[in-house]
C-alpha positions as CSV (number, residue, x, y, z in Angstrom):
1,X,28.3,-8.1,1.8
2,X,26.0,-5.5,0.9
3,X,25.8,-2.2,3.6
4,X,23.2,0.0,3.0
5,X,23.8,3.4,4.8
6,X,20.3,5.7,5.3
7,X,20.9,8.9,5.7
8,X,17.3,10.6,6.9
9,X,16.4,13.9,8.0
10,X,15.4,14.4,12.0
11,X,11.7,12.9,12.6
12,X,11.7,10.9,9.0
13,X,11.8,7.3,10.5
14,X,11.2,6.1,13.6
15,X,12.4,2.7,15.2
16,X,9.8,0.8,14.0
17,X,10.4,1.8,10.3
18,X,13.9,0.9,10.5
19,X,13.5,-2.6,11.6
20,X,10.8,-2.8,9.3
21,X,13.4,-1.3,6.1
22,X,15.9,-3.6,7.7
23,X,14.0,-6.5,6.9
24,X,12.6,-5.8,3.6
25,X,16.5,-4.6,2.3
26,X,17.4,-8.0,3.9
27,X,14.8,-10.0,1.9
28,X,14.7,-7.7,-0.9
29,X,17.9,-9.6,-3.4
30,X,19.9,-11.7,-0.8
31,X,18.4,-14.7,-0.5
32,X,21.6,-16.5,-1.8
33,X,23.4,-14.7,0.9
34,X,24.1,-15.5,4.4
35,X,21.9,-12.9,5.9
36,X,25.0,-12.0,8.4
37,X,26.5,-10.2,5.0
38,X,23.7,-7.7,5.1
39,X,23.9,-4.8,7.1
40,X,21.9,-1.4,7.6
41,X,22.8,1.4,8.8
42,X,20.8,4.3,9.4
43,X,22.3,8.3,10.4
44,X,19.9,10.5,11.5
45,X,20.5,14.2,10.5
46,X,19.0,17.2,11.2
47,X,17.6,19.6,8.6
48,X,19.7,22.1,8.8
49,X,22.6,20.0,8.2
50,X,21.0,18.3,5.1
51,X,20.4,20.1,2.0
52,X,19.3,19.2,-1.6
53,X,19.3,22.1,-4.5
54,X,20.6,24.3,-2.0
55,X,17.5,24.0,0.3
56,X,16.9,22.4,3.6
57,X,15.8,18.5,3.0
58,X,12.5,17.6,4.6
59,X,11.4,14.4,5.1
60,X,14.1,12.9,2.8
61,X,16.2,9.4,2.9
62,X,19.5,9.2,0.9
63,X,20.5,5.7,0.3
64,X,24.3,4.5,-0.1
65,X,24.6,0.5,-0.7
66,X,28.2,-0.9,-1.0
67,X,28.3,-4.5,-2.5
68,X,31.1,-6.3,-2.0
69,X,29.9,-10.0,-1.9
70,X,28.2,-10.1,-5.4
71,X,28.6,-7.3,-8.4
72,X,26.1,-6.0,-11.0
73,X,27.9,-7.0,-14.2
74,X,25.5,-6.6,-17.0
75,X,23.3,-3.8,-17.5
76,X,20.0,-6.0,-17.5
77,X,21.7,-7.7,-13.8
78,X,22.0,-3.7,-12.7
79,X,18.2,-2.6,-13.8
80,X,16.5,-6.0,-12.7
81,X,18.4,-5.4,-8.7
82,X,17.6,-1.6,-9.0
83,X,13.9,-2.6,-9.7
84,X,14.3,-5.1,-6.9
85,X,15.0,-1.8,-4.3
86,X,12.4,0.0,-5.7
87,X,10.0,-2.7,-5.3
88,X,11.5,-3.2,-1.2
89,X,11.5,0.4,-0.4
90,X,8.4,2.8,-3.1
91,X,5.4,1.5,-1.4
92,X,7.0,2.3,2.6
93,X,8.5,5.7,1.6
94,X,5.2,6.2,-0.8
95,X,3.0,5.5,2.1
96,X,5.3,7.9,4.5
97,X,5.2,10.7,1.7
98,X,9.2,10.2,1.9
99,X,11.6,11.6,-1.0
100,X,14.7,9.4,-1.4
101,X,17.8,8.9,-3.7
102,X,19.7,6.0,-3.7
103,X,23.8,4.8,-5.4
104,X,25.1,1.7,-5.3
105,X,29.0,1.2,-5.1
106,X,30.7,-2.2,-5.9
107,X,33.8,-2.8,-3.8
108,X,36.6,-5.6,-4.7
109,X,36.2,-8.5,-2.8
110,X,40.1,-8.5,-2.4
111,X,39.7,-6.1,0.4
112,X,36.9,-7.6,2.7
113,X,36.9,-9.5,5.7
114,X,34.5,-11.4,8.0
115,X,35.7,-11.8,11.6
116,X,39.4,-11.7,10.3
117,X,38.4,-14.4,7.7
118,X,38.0,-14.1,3.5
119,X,34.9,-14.5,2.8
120,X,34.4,-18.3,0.9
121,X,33.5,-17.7,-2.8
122,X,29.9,-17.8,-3.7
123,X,28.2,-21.2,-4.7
124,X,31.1,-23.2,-2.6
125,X,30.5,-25.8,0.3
126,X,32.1,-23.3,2.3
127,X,29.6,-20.3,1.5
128,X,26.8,-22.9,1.9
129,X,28.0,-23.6,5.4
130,X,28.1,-20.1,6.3
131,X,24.6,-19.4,5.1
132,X,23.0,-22.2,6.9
133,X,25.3,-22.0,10.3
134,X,24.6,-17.4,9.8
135,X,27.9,-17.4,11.2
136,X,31.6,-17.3,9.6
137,X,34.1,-20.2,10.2
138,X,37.6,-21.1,9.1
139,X,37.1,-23.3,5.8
């Protein structure tokens, strides 16, 4: 499960960007997810409660993704992905004349649940179900 949390300054995205970031995040690397995993948060704040260097942030997006459902475990998996978010979100934010930072965070597995169930391991039947039904279901 990846969760991408967007942190934005007042008047930076309206609804119609979000839906459209929404999507692209959701197309972006996870097509060997079920698309349920992905979620996307976004926090408006206002500029005087955001600051970078010290300064009030204008037109800014900050960018926390947690991954839980798949890591990064090679430095060539961790560039190729991070090129893969650039690619989904540079030419919107370009376009917008946006500034934006971005972490990712990997989270043990171990300590997630879906509707009260463990998430199936990825590439089993029961993962397979899950993406085609985009729903979990006791396994």
């Amino acid at each position: 499960m990846p969760l991408w949390k967007m942190y934005h300054t007042a008047g930076t995205l309206n609804d119609e960007h979000k839906a459209e970031l929404a999507e692209r995040i959701t197309k972006m690397a996870y097509p060997i997810l079920p698309v349920f995993y992905v979620g996307v948060v976004f926090e408006e704040i206002k500029e005087s409660d955001f600051y970078i260097g010290g300064k009030p942030a204008e037109r800014f997006v900050r960018i926390w993704v947690d991954h839980i459902a798949r890591t990064l475990p090679t430095p060539e998996h961790r560039l190729r992905w991070l090129g893969m978010a650039r690619e989904a979100l540079e030419p919107m934010f370009s376009k917008l004349g946006i500034r934006w930072e971005m972490h990712v965070d990997e989270t043990t597995r171990e300590l997630w649940l879906i509707q009260g169930l463990v998430p199936p391991m990825q590439n089993t039947e029961a993962e397979a179900k899950w993406k085609t039904d985009n729903e979990p279901s006791p396994y």
